[in-house]
C-alpha positions, 0 to 999 in steps of 0.5 A: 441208274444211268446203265439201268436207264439204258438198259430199260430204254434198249431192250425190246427197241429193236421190235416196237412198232415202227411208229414208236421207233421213229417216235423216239428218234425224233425225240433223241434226235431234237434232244440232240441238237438243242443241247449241241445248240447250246453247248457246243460252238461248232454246231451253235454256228452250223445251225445259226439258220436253221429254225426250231422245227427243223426236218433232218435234211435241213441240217448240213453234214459233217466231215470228219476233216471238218470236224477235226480242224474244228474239234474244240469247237465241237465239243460241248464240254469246253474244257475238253481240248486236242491240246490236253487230249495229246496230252493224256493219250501220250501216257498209255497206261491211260488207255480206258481211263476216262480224261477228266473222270467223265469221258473216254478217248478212242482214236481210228483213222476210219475207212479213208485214213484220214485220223480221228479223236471220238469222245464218248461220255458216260451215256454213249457208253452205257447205250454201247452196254445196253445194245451188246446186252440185247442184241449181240446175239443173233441166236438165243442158243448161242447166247444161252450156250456161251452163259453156261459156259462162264461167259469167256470172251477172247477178242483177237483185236490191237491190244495197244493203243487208243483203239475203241475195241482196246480201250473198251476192253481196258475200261471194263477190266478196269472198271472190274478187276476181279473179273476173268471172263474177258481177254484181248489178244494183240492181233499182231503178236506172233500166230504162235502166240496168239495160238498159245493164249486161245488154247489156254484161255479156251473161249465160248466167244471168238471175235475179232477181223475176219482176214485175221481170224482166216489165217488163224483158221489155217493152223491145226494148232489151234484148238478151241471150241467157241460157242459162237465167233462174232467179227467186226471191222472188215466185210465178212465174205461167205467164203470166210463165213464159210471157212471159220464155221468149218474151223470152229464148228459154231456158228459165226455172225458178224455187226455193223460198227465204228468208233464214231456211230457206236453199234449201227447194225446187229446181224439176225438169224437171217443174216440180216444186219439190223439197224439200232434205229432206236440210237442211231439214224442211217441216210444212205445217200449219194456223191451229193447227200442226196437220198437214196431210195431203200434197195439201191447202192448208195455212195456213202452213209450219213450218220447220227449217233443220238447218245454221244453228247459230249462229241456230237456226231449229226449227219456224219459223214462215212465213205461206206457204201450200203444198201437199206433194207425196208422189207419186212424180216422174218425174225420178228425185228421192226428195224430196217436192216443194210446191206454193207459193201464193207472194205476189201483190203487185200491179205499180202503174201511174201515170198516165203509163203507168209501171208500177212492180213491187211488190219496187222499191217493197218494198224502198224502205220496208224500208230505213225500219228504224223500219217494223215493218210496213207497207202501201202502197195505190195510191189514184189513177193519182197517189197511194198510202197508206201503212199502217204500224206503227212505233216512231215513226210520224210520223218513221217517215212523214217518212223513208218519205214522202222516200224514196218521193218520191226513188224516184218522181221518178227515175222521172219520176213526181209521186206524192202519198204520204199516211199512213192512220190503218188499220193494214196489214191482211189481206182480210178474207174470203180473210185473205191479205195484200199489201204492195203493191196496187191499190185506186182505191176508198175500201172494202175492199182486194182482196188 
């Protein structure tokens, strides 16, 4: 009953009048934190002054270096440890198997690259279900195109790791093994590879990141014809929009997600990107959390997933920088709608004319899990800089600089990795951060 219970409470969310949405966040949202109250020790401390009736902006925030140094703490199952979570992650046949039988373990360094561990219990799975259900799809045609032709579904993501996009993945087939509708591409496999497994599966959905999918819209070899192409986990330009609607003759959309908040925003015909209001609260909000006004730029967002128990995400904070929308949309949707300035790591070129996109290179030097934060400067057509923050630098460098090394030669590439003395460091002027970018000159970055 708990997916059906979802689903019931999903469908239709997006376009109930506004009073009954925030109707039913404040009722989740006081769920939410009585239960953290009570079961976890973190948010029983946090919340110590904070009366029974309280408005939202009379709880405090919450960073993700605070709620990592204090992760057993957050947690409302106290069984649920980061020593017994390294553990079970070590074994990578546990990718989608739930620890304990009750919770799955997704891990992402986020948008500052600082590294996070994010639960999600059996609720928060089921809401993830029910809102991909519902509201997925910005077109009924696309919708109704890709059942009548079987559902298959190619995502073009890191099929290693305990990343949300592969573990979900995983849970699923595991959870349905005889169902073939469904494959993961590793992103940093081979364009011939990847090629190769698209033209034989022949998908009616293409998703994956828009830098990625960019490169791969260069090759002719490339003979698919998907009913819609879906990205995720980058800012999707108008000129990849543009360049992949071209490549694939479909329609190409994208969402607004990330491991820790689910599902925050679903694109509509309009290009308008929905917030789920009904299951998650966007504050957009300034250098100090303080609010800002609907239609202004903020500096971050504050989110608050209302199906996550086990891992409680309330007011959390997320360095993205948005702009909401209360205006009314013309696709019929109640929700108020964002836009998102989204990341802007640059695609590296070599000097064979191998160009690598930033998420390949991204999700190598995540797998360094000693990298607390890092930072890799291209310096030359043959070489790049890596700065970092790390429990052990010098191993830390060894182990990334191998790794690195690995991923370039399987591109045919001879990159010379070298450590900085700098740690990874924001532009200066503008204060926005890359992971990943182009700089042949010794000065200043241009992020």
């Amino acid at each position: 009953m708990g997916l059906l219970d979802k689903m019931m409470k999903t469908r239709g969310g997006d376009r109930w009048p506004r009073e009954k949405i925030e109707a039913v966040q404040r009722k989740r949202l006081n769920e939410l934190v009585g239960f953290a109250r009570k079961k976890s020790p973190f948010y029983r401390r946090l919340y110590a002054g904070i009366p029974e009736t309280f408005s939202l902006a009379d709880l405090p925030a919450v960073s993700k270096p605070e709620m990592m140094v204090h992760f057993d703490e957050v947690m409302t199952d106290q069984n649920i440890t980061m020593k017994r979570i390294d553990a079970f992650t070590q074994d990578l046949d546990h990718i989608g198997r739930m620890i304990d039988g009750r919770y799955l373990i997704f891990k992402t360094s986020g948008s500052t690259g600082n590294p996070a561990v994010v639960l999600y219990d059996a609720g928060n799975v089921d809401v993830s279900s029910a809102v991909a259900a519902f509201r997925t799809f910005a077109r009924e045609e696309d919708l109704k195109k890709f059942m009548k032709h079987g559902k298959r579904t190619a995502g073009v993501f890191a099929d290693y790791g305990f990343y949300l996009a592969c573990g979900m993945s995983r849970y699923l087939q595991l959870k349905m093994p005889h169902q073939k509708t469904k494959i993961t591409v590793d992103v940093n496999a081979p364009e011939a590879e990847i090629i190769k497994q698209l033209n034989e599966f022949q998908p009616a959905m293409l998703s994956g990141y828009p830098s990625n999918l960019a490169l791969l819209a260069d090759f002719d070899e490339l003979d698919i014809h998907p009913d819609v192409v879906i990205t995720g986990g980058e800012l999707l330009t108008d000129e990849i929009r543009e360049k992949l609607r071209n490549k694939f003759g479909c329609y190409v959309q994208t969402h607004y997600s990330c491991t820790e908040g689910g599902e925050i925003a679903c694109e509509c015909e309009e290009g308008h990107l929905h917030i789920n209001e009904d299951w998650v609260i966007v504050e957009p909000v300034d250098k100090n959390n303080e609010p800002v006004p609907c239609g202004q730029m903020s500096d971050k967002v504050l989110i608050t997933n209302l199906s996550n128990h086990i891992q409680p995400f309330i007011r959390y904070e997320l360095t993205d920088r948005v702009i909401v929308h209360s205006e009314k949309c013309s696709c019929g949707r109640t929700t108020r709608w964002l836009e998102i300035e989204g990341r802007t790591d640059d695609i590296l070129e070599f000097g064979n004319g191998v160009r690598i996109a930033p998420m390949s290179l991204y999700k190598v030097l995540e797998e360094v899990t000693s990298i607390r934060r890092f930072q890799l400067v291209q310096r030359a057509a043959d070489k790049v800089e890596l700065r970092m923050i790390a429990d052990d630098p010098q191993k830390a460098f060894e182990q990334a600089k191998k790794d690195l090394g690995e991923f370039f030669g399987s591109k045919g590439l001879k990159v010379e990795v070298v450590l900085s003395d700098e740690a990874p460091q924001a532009n200066k002027t503008s204060g926005k951060f890359k992971h990943i970018y182009s700089d042949f000159r010794q000065d200043l970055p241009k992020v």
